[in-house]
C-alpha positions as CSV (number, residue, x, y, z in Angstrom):
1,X,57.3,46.2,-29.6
2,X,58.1,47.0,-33.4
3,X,61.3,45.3,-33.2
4,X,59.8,42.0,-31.6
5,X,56.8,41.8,-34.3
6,X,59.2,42.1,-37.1
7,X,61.9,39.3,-35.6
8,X,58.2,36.9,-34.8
9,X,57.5,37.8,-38.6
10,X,60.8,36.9,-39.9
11,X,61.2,33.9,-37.8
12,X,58.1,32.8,-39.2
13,X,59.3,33.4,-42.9
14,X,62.0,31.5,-42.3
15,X,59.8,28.4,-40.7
16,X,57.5,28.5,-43.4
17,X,60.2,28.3,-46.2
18,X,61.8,25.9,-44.3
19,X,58.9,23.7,-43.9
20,X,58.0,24.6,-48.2
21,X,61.6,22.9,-48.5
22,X,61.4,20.2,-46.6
23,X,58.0,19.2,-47.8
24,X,58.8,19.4,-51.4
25,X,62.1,17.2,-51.0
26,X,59.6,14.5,-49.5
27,X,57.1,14.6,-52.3
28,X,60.1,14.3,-54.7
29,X,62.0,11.3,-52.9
30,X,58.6,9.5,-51.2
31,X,58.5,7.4,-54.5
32,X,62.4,6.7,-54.6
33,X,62.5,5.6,-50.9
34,X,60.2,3.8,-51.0
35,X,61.1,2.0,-54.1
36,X,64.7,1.0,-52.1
37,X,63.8,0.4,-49.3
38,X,61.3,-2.3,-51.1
39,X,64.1,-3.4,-53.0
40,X,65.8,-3.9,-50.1
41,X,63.1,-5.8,-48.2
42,X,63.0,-8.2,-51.2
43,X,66.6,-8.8,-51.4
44,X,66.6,-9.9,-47.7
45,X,63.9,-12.0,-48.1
46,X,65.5,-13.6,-51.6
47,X,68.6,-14.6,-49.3
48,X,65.9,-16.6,-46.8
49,X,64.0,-17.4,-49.5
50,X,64.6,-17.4,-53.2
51,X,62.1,-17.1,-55.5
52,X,62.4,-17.7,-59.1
53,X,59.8,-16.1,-61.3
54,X,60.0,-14.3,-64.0
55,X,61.0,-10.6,-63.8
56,X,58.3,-8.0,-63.0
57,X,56.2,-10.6,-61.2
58,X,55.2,-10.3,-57.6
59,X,57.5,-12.7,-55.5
60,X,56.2,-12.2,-52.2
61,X,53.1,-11.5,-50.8
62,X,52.4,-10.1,-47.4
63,X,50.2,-11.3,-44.9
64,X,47.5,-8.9,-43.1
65,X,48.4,-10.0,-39.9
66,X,45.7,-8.6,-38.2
67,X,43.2,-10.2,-40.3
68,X,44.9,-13.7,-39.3
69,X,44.1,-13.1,-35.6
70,X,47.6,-15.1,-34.2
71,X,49.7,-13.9,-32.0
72,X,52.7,-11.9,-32.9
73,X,54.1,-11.4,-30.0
74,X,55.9,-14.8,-28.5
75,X,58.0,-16.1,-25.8
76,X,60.9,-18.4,-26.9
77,X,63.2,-19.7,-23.7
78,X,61.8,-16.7,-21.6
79,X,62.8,-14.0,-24.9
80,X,60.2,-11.9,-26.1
81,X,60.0,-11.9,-29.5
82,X,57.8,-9.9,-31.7
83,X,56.6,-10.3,-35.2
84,X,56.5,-7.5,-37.3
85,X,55.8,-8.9,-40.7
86,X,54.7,-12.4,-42.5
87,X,55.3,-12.7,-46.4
88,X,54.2,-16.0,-48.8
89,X,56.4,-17.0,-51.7
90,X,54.6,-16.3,-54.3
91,X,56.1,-20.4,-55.6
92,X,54.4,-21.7,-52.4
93,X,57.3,-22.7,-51.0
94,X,57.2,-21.5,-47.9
95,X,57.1,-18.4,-45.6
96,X,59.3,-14.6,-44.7
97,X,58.8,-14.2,-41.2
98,X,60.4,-10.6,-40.2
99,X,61.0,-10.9,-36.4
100,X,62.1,-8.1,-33.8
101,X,64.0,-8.9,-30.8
102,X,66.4,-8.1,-27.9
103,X,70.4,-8.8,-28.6
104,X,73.3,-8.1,-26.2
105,X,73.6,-4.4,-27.4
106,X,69.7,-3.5,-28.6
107,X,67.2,-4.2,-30.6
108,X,67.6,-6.9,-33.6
109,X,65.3,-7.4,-36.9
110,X,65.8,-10.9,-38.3
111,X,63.8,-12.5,-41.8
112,X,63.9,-16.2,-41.2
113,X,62.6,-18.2,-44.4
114,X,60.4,-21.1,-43.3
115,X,59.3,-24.1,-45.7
116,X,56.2,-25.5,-45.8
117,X,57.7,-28.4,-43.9
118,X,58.6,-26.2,-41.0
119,X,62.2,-26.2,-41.3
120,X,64.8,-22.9,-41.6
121,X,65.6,-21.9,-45.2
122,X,67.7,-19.3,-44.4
123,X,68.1,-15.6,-41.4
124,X,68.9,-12.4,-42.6
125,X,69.4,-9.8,-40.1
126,X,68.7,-6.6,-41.2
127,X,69.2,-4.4,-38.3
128,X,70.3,-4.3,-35.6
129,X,73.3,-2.4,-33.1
130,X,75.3,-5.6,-31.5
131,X,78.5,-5.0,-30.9
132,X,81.9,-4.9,-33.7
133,X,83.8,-7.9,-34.0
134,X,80.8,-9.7,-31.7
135,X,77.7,-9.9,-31.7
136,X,77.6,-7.9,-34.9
137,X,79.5,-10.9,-36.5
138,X,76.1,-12.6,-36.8
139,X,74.8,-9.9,-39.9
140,X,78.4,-10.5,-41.3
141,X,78.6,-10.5,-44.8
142,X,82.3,-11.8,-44.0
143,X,83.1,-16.0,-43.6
144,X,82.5,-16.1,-39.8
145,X,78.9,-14.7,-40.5
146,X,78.1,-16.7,-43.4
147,X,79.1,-19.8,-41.2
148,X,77.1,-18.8,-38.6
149,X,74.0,-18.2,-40.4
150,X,74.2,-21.0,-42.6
151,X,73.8,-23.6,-39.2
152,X,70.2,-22.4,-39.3
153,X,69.7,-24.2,-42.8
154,X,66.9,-27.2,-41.9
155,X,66.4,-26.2,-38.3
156,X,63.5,-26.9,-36.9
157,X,61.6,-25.0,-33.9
158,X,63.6,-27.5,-31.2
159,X,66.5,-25.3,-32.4
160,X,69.2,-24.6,-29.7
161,X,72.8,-23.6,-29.2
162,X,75.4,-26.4,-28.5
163,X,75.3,-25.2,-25.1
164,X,71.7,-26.0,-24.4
165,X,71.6,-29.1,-26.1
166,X,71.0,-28.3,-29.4
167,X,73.2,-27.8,-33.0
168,X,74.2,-24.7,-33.3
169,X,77.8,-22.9,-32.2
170,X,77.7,-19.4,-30.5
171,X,79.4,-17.0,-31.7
172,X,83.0,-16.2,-30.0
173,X,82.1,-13.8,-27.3
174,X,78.4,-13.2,-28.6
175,X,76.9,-15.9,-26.7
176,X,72.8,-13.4,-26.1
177,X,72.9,-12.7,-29.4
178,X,73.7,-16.2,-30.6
179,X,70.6,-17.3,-28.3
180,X,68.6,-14.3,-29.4
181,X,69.1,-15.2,-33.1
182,X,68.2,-19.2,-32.0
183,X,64.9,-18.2,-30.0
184,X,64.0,-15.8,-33.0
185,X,63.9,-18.5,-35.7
186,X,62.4,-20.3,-33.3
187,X,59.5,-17.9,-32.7
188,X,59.6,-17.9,-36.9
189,X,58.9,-21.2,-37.3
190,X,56.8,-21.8,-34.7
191,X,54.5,-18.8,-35.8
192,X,54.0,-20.6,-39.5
193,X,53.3,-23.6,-38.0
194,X,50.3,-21.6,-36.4
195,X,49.6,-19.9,-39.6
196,X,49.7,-23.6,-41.3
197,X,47.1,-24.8,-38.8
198,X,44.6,-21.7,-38.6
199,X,44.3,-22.3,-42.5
């Protein structure tokens, strides 16, 4: 019985230091992460949507979405696709719309920029698990993702792939996640347009 209260004692020394640890290396990085992974955000949404202020000044503000009382979760050609975040340019020049949908391999997040005319500035995927040399071309930083991204430039929300009618070419052997990256801007630009008329 000894034996078996002194291993639960040291077993819970070694929790408890454990857990010490890990809490102090949050409360030292907390500010850090959070600082990248804000720097980060913004960078994504400069690439959909440049702002040019001067430095230091807020460039984006987000939305309370809940407070907006629209619909964040829409269906786009039978896709699903969810809204996760809506940011303003702080130049009023349009809209960050951070979408989450369904690709060929998983799960996708997508900013689309959207102008106040309710055309595509820009999509920058920022996650996402498509497949290498496929559907992962699409968050490319090489030419073949640059080219396919850049198609989205002045869409509209009648935006299709070649094959359905519309303007933009599918990627070579990533023909969901072409689609899923169509429906998503989309769902983008149709959610602003909602935004635009609720205001």
């Amino acid at each position: 019985m000894k034996d078996i209260l002194k291993l639960a004692f040291v077993l819970f020394l070694i929790c408890a230091i454990v857990a010490g640890v890990l809490g102090g290396v949050d409360w030292i990085t907390r500010d850090r992460i959070r600082e990248y992974q804000t720097a980060k955000s913004n960078a994504a949404k400069a690439a959909v949507m440049p702002v040019d202020l001067p430095e230091g000044e807020e460039l984006y503000k987000e939305l309370d979405l809940k407070a907006l009382g629209l619909d964040t979760s829409l269906n786009v050609n039978g896709q699903k696709i969810k809204i996760l975040s809506v940011s303003e340019a702080a130049n009023g020049a349009g809209w960050v719309v951070e979408t989450e949908f369904s690709g060929a391999q998983g799960t996708l997040v997508m900013m689309v920029g959207v102008s106040r005319q309710l055309r595509c500035t820009g999509i920058s995927i920022t996650q996402h698990s498509e497949t290498s040399g496929l559907g992962a071309n699409a968050a490319s930083t090489a030419e073949v993702g640059k080219t396919f991204r850049a198609q989205f430039i002045g869409a509209d929300e009648n935006v299709q792939l070649k094959k359905a009618g519309g303007t933009i070419d599918a990627l070579s052997g990533a023909t969901i996640t072409s689609r899923s990256v169509t429906n998503a801007t989309a769902a983008a630009i149709r959610f602003v347009e909602a935004l635009q008329a609720a205001n």
